[in-house]
N, C-alpha and C positions, 0 to 999 in steps of 0.2 A: 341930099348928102353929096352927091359927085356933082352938084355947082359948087357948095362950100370949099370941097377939096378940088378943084379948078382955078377956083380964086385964090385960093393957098398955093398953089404949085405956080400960078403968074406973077405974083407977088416976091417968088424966091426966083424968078428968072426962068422957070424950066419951059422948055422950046416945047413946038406943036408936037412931035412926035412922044414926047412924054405926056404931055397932057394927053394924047389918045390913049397910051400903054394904063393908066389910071383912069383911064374912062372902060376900057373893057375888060380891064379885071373887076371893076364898080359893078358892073354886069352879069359876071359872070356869077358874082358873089349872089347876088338879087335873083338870078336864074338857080342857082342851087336850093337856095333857100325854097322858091319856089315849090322843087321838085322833093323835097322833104316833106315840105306839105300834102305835096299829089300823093309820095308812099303813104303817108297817114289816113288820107281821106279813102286810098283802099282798103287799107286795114278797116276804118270804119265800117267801111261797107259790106265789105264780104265776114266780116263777124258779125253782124248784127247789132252798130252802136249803139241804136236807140233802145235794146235792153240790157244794157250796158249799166254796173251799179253806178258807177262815178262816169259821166260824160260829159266835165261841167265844161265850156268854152268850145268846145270840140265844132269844130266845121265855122267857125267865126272868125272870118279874117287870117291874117298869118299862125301857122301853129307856136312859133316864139313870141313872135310879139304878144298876143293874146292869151300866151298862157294856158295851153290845152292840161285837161287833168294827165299829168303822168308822165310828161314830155318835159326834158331840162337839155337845154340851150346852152351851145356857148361859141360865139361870135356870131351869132343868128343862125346854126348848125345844130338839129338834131342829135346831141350827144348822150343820152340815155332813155329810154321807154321802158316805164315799169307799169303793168297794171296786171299785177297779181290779184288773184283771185278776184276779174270785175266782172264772171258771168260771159266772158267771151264764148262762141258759137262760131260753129263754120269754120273754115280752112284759114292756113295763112296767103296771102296772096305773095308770089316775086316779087313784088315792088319793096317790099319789108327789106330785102338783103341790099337792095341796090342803095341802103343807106351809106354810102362808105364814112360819115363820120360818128355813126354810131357807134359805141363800145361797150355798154350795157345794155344787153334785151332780157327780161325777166318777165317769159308769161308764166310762170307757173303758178300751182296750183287752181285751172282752169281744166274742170272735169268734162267738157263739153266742147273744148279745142280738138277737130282731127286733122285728117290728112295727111301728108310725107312731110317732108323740107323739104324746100323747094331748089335745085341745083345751082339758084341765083347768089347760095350761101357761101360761096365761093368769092362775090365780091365785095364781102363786107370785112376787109381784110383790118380794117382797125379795131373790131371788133373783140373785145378781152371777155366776156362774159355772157355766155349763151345759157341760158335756164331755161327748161321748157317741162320742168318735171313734173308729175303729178298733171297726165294731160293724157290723151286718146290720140297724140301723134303717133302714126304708124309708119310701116313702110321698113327700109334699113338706112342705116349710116351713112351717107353721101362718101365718096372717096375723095371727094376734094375739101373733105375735112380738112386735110395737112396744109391745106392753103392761108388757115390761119396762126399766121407763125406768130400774132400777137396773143392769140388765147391763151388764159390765165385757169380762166375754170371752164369745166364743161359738166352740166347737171342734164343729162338726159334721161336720170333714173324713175321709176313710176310711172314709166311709159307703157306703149304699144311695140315699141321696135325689134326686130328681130333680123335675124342673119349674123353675121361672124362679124368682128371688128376688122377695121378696113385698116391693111398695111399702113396707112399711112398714116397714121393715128402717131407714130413713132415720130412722125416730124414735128410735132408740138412741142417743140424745144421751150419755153416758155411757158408750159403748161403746168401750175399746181396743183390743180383736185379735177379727179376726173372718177364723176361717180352713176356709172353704169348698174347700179342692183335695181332689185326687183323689176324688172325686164325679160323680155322674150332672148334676148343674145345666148349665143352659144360659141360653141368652137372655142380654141382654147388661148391659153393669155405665150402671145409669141417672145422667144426672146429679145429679141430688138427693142422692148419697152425697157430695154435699162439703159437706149439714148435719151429717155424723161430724165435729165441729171437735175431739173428743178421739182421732181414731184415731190411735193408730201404725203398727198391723201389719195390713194386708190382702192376703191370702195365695186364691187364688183358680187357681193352677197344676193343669196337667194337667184339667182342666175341658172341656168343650162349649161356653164362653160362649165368645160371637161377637161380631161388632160393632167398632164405632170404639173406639179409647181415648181415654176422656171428657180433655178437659184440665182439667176442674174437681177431680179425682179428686187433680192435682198441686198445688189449691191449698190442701191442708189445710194449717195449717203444721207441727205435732204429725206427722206421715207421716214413720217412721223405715224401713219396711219396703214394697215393692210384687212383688212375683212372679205375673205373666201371663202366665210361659213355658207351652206347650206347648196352647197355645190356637188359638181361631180368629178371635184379634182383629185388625184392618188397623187402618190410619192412622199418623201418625207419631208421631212422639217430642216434645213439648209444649216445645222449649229457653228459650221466653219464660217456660214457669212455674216451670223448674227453680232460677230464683233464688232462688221464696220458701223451698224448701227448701234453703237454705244451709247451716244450721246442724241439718238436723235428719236429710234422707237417709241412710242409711248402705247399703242394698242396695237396688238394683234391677234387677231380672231377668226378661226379657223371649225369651229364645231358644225357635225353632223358633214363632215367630209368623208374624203377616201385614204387619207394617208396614214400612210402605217409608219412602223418606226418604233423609234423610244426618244424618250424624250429628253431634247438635249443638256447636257450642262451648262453651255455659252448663255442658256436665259438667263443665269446669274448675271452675264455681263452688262445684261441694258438695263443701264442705274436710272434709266427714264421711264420705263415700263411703268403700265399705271393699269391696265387692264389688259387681263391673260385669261384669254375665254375656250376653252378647249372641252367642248362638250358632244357628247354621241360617238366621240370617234372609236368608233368597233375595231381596227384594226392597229389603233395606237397600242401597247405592252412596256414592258417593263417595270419600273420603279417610279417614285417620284425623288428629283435626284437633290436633294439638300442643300446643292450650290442654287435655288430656284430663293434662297431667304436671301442672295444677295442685291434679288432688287428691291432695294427697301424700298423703293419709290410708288411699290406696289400697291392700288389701291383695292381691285377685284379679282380674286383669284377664285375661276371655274372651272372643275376638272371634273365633270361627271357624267357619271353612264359611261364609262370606259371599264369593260368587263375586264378586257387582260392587262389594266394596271394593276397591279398586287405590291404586296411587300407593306411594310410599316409606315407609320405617319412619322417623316423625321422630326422630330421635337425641334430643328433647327428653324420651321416654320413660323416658332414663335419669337422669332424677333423681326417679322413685318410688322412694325408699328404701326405706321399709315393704313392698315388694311381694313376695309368695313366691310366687303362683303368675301366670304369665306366657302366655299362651298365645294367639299369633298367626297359626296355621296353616289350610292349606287354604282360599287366598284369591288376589287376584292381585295381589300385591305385588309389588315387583321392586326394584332397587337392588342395594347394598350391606346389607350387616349389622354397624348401626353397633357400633364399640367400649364403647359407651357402656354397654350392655344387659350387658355380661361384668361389669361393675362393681357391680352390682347387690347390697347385702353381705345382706341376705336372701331372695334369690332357693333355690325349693330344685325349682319346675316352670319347665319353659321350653321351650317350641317354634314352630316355624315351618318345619316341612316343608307339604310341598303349596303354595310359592309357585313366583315368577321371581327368586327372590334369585341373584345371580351374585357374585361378584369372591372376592378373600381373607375367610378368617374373619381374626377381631379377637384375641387371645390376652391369656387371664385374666392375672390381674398375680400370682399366687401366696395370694391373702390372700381375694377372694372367692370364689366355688363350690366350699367345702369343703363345707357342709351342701346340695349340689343332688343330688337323689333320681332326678328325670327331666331330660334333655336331648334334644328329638328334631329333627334340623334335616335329615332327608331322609323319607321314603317307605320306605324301607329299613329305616331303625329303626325306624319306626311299626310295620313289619310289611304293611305295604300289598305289593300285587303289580302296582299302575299307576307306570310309570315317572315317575321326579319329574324336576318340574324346575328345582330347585335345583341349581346347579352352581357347586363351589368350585374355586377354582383351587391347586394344589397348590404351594409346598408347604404342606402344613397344621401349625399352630404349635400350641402347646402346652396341650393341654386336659385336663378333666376326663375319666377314663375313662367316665362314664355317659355324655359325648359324643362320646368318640371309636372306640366301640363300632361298630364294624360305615359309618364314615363313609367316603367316600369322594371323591376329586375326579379331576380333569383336568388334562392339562398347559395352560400358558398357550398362547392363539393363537402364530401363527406370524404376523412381518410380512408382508405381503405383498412380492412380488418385487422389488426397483425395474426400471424397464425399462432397456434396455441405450441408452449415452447414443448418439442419431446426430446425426449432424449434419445443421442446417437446411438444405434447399437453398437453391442460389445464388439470389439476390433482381433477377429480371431488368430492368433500366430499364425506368420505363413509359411505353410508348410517347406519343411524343408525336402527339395527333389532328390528323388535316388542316386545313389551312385548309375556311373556309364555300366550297360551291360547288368542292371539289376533286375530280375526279373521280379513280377509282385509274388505275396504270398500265396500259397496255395491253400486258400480258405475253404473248407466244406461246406457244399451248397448246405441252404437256409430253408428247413423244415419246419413246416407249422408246429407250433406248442402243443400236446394232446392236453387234451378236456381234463384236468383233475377231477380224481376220485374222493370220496371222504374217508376209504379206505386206503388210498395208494400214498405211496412215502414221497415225500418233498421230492423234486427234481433240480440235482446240483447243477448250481450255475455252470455253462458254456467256457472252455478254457480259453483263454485269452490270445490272442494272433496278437503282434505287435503289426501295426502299419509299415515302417519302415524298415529292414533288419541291416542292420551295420556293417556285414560282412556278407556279399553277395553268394548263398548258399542254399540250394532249395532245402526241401523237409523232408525226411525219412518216409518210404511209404509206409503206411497202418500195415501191422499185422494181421496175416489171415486169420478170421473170426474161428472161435474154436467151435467142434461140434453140440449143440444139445444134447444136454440131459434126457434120458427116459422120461418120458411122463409118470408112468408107473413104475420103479423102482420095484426089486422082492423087497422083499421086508428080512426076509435072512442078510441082504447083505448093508441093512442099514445098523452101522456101531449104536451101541449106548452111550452116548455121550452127555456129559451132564447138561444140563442147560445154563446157558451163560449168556451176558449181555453182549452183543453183538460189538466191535471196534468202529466207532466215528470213519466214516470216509474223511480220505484226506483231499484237496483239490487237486488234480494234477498240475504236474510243474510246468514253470512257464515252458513255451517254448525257443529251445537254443539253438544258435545257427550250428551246421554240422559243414566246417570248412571241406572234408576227405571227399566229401558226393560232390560228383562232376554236376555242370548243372545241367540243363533237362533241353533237350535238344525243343521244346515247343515254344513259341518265338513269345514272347513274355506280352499282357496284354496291358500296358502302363500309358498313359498316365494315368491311373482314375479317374473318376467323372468330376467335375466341380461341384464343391458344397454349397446347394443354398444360402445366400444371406436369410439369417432369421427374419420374419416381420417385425416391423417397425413398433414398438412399444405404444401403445393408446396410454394417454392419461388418467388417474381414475378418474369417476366422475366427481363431479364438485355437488355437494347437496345444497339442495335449492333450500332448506330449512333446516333448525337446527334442529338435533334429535328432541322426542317428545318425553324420552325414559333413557336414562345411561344405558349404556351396552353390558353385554352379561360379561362376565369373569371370563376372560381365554384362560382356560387350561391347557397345560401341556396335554399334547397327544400320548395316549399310552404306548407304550413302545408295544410294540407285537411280541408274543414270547418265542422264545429261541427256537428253530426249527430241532424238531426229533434228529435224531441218525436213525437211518433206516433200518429195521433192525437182520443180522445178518444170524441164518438159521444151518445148521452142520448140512453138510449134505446128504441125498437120496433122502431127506426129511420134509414131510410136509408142511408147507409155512401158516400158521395160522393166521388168521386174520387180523389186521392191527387194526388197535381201536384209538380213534384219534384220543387227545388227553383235552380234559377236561380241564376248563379254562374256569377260574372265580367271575362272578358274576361282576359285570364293571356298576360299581354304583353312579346312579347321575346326577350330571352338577347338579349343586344348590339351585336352585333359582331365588334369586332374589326378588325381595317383595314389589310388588309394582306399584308405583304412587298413585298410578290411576285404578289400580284393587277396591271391588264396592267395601264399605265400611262393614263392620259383623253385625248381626242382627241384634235389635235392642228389645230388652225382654218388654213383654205384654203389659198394659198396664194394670194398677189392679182393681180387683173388684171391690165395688163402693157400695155397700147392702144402700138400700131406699132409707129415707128421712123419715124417721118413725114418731113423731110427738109424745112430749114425756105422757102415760096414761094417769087420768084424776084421778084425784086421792080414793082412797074406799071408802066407801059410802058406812057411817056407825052402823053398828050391830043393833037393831032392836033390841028395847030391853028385856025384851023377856029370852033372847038368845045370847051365849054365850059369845064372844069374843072369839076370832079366828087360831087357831093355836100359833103361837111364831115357829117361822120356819128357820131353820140353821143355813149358813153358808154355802151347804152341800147342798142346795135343792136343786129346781131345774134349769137355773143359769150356770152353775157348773157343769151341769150335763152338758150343756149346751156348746159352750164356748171352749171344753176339755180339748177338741178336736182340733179346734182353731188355732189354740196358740201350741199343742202340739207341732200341727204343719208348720205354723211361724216358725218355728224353734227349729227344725231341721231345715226349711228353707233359706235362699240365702238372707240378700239386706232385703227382697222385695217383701219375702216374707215377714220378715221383721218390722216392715213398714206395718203394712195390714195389722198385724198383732200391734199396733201401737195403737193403730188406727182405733180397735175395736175396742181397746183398754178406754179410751177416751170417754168412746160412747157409751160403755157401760159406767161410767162415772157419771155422764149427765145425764142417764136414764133409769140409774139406781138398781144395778144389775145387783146388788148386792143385800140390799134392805130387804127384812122381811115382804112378802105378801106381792115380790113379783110377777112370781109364776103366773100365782091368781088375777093380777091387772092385767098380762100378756094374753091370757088365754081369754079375760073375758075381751079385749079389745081385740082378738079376732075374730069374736063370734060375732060384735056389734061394727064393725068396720065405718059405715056410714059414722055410726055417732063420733069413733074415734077420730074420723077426717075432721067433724066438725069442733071438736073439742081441738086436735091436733091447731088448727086453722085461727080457734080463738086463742089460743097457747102463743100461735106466733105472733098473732097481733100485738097480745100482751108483754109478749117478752120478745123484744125484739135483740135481745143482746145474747140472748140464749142463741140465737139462730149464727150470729156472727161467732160464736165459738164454736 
C-alpha cells in the first residue's frame, strides 16, 4: 500500500519530504492497527477465549482484516466489540480502554465477568456506549468517569458496584440514559445532575440511594423516563416543575418510597404520561385529584397500598381512553363505583378491592370488557384471607365473568321501623300568674278520708278553694268550735217534739274574697309546684285475630241512687241508728246465645220389641172335639197393647212414632183375629219350634220381611 501511494505522490510532483510525511503516517496507521489487535488478544486471554461461545477467527491474523467474531472495523480501526452473553470469565484487562477508536463496548449480560474497571477507562474518550450490565463487576465508579464527554449511554445496572456516585458524573454533557438500578450504590441523587440538559432516561430503581428528590432533577426538559421506586428517598413530588415536562415525560415511577405529600394536580399537565406507577407509598395522603384524566395519553395507572389516600373515585377518570391497566386498590376510598370506569374500551386490568366502596355495581353496556384479562373488586378474588370491605348491594347486573367470578354482595338495608303514631297529649291552659303581692290560698291541710260505715251518713264533699283569687285578700279565720253536748242529757229537759224529716244539708258557699282584712303579715309561699305533664297515651292494642263471637251488649252503667241527707235529729235526743235503704235488685244483662253453645239433647231413640214370626195356623180340632170358642176383640191383645198406645197418646211425636210402629205389627201379626192369645202363648212355651217355623216363614215369604 505506501509503494502504491509513493508512486502516486511522484507522479503528481510531490518532493522528498512529502513522500516521507505519507510514509510515516502509512506507519503509524499499520502500528495502531497493530496494537488493537494486542488489546484483543488480552482480552482473549485473560477471559478465557477458548471457552468462549462464539470465537470464530479470533487470534488469526489481523483482527480487521480476518474478521474476528464481534469486532467491526472501520478504516482498519477497532470501532465496536459486542460479545454479549459469550460465556466471558475472568477480569477485564487495561489494555481494553487504551482502545481510543472504540465507541461501542457491550459486555453484558456475562454472569461470570468480575473485577473493577480499570482506571485506563479514562482514555477511551471516543467511547459513546459502555454496557457492562448484568455482570459480577465490582469495585466503585471510577471518578474519571467525566472524562468521557462523548458518552451517550452508560448501563452499569445489575451489577456488583457500590459506593456514592462520583461528582463527576454531572460532566456528561452528552449523556442520554444512565441506568444505575439494581446495584449496591447509595448516597443520594446530588443537584448538579440537572447540568445532564440531554438526559432522557434516568433509571436508578431498587437502589440504596437515599435522600430528598432533587426538584432540579424535574427541570430537565429532554427527561422522558424517572424510576426511583424501591428506594430510600423522602420528600415530595415537585408539581410546580412538572410543567416544564409537558411535552416530554412519558413514565414516572416512584412506588415503595418515602415521599409524603399529596398528590399534585400538574400531572394533568403531562399530555405524554403513559405510565404512573405510584405504589406502597405509606406516607403519600390526600385525594386522588380529577385534573389526573387530563393525561389522556395515559396508558397504566397504579395507585395502591396507599392507606391515607381516601376520598371518592372521581368519575372524571373515565375519560382515559387509552388506559389498559387500571389499578386502584388497597386504599381508603369509599363511595360509589362510578359507571364511568365499565366504559373504558381498552381497559384489559382493573381493580379496587381492599377499599370502603359500598352501593350497586354500574353494569358494562355489552361492547366494552371484552378484551379484560383481570377484574378484582373484592379480597376474595385477590385471594386474600382478611375480610374486605367492599360491600355491594345485591342484585348484581351484568358482568364480565373475570369479574363476576367468586363476587359476592348483600341484601339492601332494611328501613328502619317508623314508630307507631300517638297522639300529643292534651295541651293544658297556662296558667295564668297571680297578681304582684298575692299571697296563695290558705288551704286546710289534707286529712285522710275515714273508713265508712254501713251505718254512717254520706260525707259532703270538701268546699271548693279557688286557685287563684282576683282580688288579693286573705280568708276569714274559722270560728271558735262551739262546746259538746252532754253525752247523757236528763230526760226532763228533753221537749217533745214531733218527729220530722230532717232538712237536706245545703253545700257551703263558695269562697269570696273579703277586700276590709289586711293581709297576713307571713310572707306568701307562691309559686306552686309545677303540674306533671300526664303520660303519654299507649295505643290500644291491635288484635292479632278477628273475634270468634260478637261482643256482648254495652249497657249503660246504672246510675248510683241519689245519696240520703243525713238525717237531722231535735236535740238532747238520742239518734237511732240509720239503716242504709235498700236498693232493687240489678237484673243481669241478657247474654246472648253463643254460636259456639253445644246443640240440646236429642231424645233416645226408640225401643224396637224383637222380630217375632207370624205363629202357624191352629192345628183342626179333632173330630170328636169341639171347636175353640171365638174369642171377641176384647181378649188378651187389648190387654196388652191398652198401655202402649195409651203412653203413645200422651207422649210427644216419639211416642206416636212407636204407637205407629206397633199398629203395623199387630196388622202383620193378626193381633186382632180370633185365637191369638192361644198361638202367642203356645209359641212361648214351644220357642225352639217357633224359631224354626219363624225361620221357614222367612224363607218363604221374603216380602213379608221387607215390610
Amino acid at each position: 500500500i505506501i509503494d502504491v501511494q509513493m508512486e502516486l505522490l511522484s507522479a503528481r510532483g510531490c518532493g522528498r519530504a512529502c513522500r516521507i510525511m505519507i510514509a510515516v503516517s502509512a506507519a503509524v496507521e499499520t502500528a495502531a492497527s497493530t496494537w488493537d489487535t494486542d488489546a484483543l488478544v488480552h482480552l482473549y486471554e485473560q477471559t478465557n477465549g477458548k471457552q468462549w461461545r462464539h470465537n470464530r477467527n479470533w487470534l488469526r491474523g489481523h483482527a480487521c482484516a480476518n474478521k474476528w467474531h464481534g469486532v467491526k472495523c472501520k478504516e482498519q480501526r477497532v470501532h465496536e466489540l459486542d460479545l454479549d452473553n459469550n460465556w466471558l470469565t475472568g477480569t477485564l484487562p487495561p489494555q481494553l480502554f487504551l482502545l481510543d477508536s472504540l465507541r461501542d463496548l457491550d459486555l453484558d449480560y456475562i454472569g461470570t465477568l468480575s473485577g473493577t474497571i480499570p482506571p485506563t477507562l479514562a482514555k477511551a474518550v471516543a467511547l459513546t456506549n459502555l454496557d457492562l450490565d448484568t455482570s459480577r463487576v465490582s469495585g466503585t465508579m471510577p471518578g474519571s468517569i467525566g472524562t468521557l464527554t462523548n458518552l451517550q449511554r452508560l448501563a452499569l445496572h445489575r451489577t456488583r458496584l457500590s459506593g456514592t456516585m462520583p461528582a463527576s458524573i454531572s460532566s456528561l454533557s452528552s449523556t442520554e440514559e444512565i441506568n444505575l438500578y439494581e446495584s449496591v450504590i447509595s448516597g443520594t441523587l446530588a443537584p448538579s445532575l440537572s447540568a445532564l440538559t440531554q438526559l432522557h432516561q434516568f433509571k436508578v430503581h431498587e437502589t440504596s440511594i437515599s435522600g430528598s428528590l432533587p426538584m432540579e432533577l424535574f427541570g430537565i426538559s429532554m427527561l422522558e423516563s424517572f424510576r426511583g421506586d424501591v428506594t430510600r428517598m423522602s420528600g415530595t413530588i415537585p408539581g410546580p416543575m412538572l410543567g416544564k415536562l409537558r411535552g416530554s415525560l412519558s413514565h414516572l415511577e416512584l412506588e415503595w418510597t418515602r415521599i409524603s405529600g399529596t398528590l399534585p394536580p400538574q400531572l394533568g399537565l403531562l399530555t405524554e404520561l403513559e405510565d404512573l406507577e405510584l405504589e406502597g407509598m405509606s406516607e403519600l395522603s390526600g385525594t386522588i385529584p380529577p385534573a389526573v384524566s387530563n393525561a389522556s395519553a395515559l396508558l397504566d395507572f397504579e395507585l395502591r397500598e396507599c392507606s391515607r389516600i381516601s376520598g371518592t373515585l372521581p368519575m372524571q377518570l373515565g375519560k382515559l381512553s387509552r388506559v389498559i391497566d387500571l389499578e386502584l386498590d388497597q386504599m381508603s376510598l369509599s363511595g360509589t363505583l362510578p359507571a364511568t370506569f365499565f366504559n373504558l374500551p381498552k381497559l384489559k386490568e382493573f381493580s379496587v378491592h381492599g377499599n370502603k366502596i359500598s352501593g350497586s355495581l354500574p353494569c358494562f353496556n355489552g361492547v366494552h370488557g371484552v378484551e379484560l384479562r383481570q377484574c378484582v373488586l373484592t379480597n376474595l378474588q385477590a385471594g386474600f384471607l382478611k375480610p374486605d370491605t367492599n360491600v355491594f348491594v345485591c342484585p348484581l347486573p351484568r358482568l364480565p365473568k373475570v369479574c363476576a367470578a367468586d363476587l359476592t354482595c348483600v341484601l339492601p338495608p332494611l328501613a328502619p321501623p317508623t314508630p307507631p303514631y300517638l297522639p300529643a297529649p292534651p295541651r293544658l291552659p297556662p296558667k295564668s300568674p297571680p297578681p304582684p303581692g298575692c299571697p296563695p290560698p290558705n288551704l286546710p291541710p289534707h286529712a285522710p278520708p275515714p273508713s265508712p260505715s254501713p251505718h254512717s251518713p254520706p260525707i259532703p264533699p270538701p268546699p271548693c278553694y279557688p286557685p287563684a283569687l282576683p282580688i288579693c285578700a286573705p280568708q276569714q279565720p274559722p270560728p271558735p268550735p262551739s262546746p259538746p253536748p252532754p253525752a247523757h242529757p236528763p230526760p226532763s229537759l228533753l221537749p217533745s217534739l214531733p218527729p220530722s224529716s230532717p232538712p237536706p244539708l245545703s253545700p257551703p258557699p263558695p269562697c269570696s274574697p273579703n277586700p276590709a282584712v289586711p293581709l297576713p303579715s307571713q310572707p306568701p309561699s307562691w309559686p306552686p309546684p309545677p303540674l306533671q305533664p300526664p303520660p303519654p297515651l299507649r295505643p290500644p292494642p291491635t288484635p292479632l285475630y278477628p273475634p270468634l263471637m260478637p261482643p256482648f251488649p254495652q249497657h249503660p252503667p246504672l246510675a248510683p241512687p241519689p245519696p240520703l241527707p243525713p238525717p237531722q235529729f231535735p236535740p238532747r235526743m238520742p239518734m237511732p241508728p240509720a239503716t242504709p235503704p235498700s236498693l232493687p235488685p240489678v237484673a243481669p244483662p241478657p247474654q246472648p246465645p253463643s254460636p259456639l253453645s253445644p246443640p240440646p239433647p236429642l231424645p233416645p231413640p226408640p225401643v224396637i220389641p224383637p222380630f217375632l214370626p207370624p205363629s202357624p195356623p191352629p192345628p183342626s180340632p179333632p173330630p170328636n172335639q169341639p171347636p175353640h170358642p171365638p174369642h171377641t176383640p176384647r181378649d188378651l191383645t187389648s190387654v196388652m197393647f191398652a198401655p202402649v198406645l195409651a203412653s203413645s197418646l200422651v207422649s210427644g211425636f216419639g211416642g206416636f212414632s212407636l204407637a205407629l210402629l206397633v199398629a203395623c205389627w199387630c196388622k202383620l201379626l193378626g193381633c186382632g183375629q180370633p185365637g191369638f192369645s192361644s198361638r202367642l202363648l203356645k209359641t212361648q212355651e214351644q220357642p225352639a219350634a217357633a224359631e224354626d217355623l219363624g225361620e221357614v216363614q222367612l224363607h218363604k215369604a221374603p216380602s213379608m220381611r221387607l215390610k
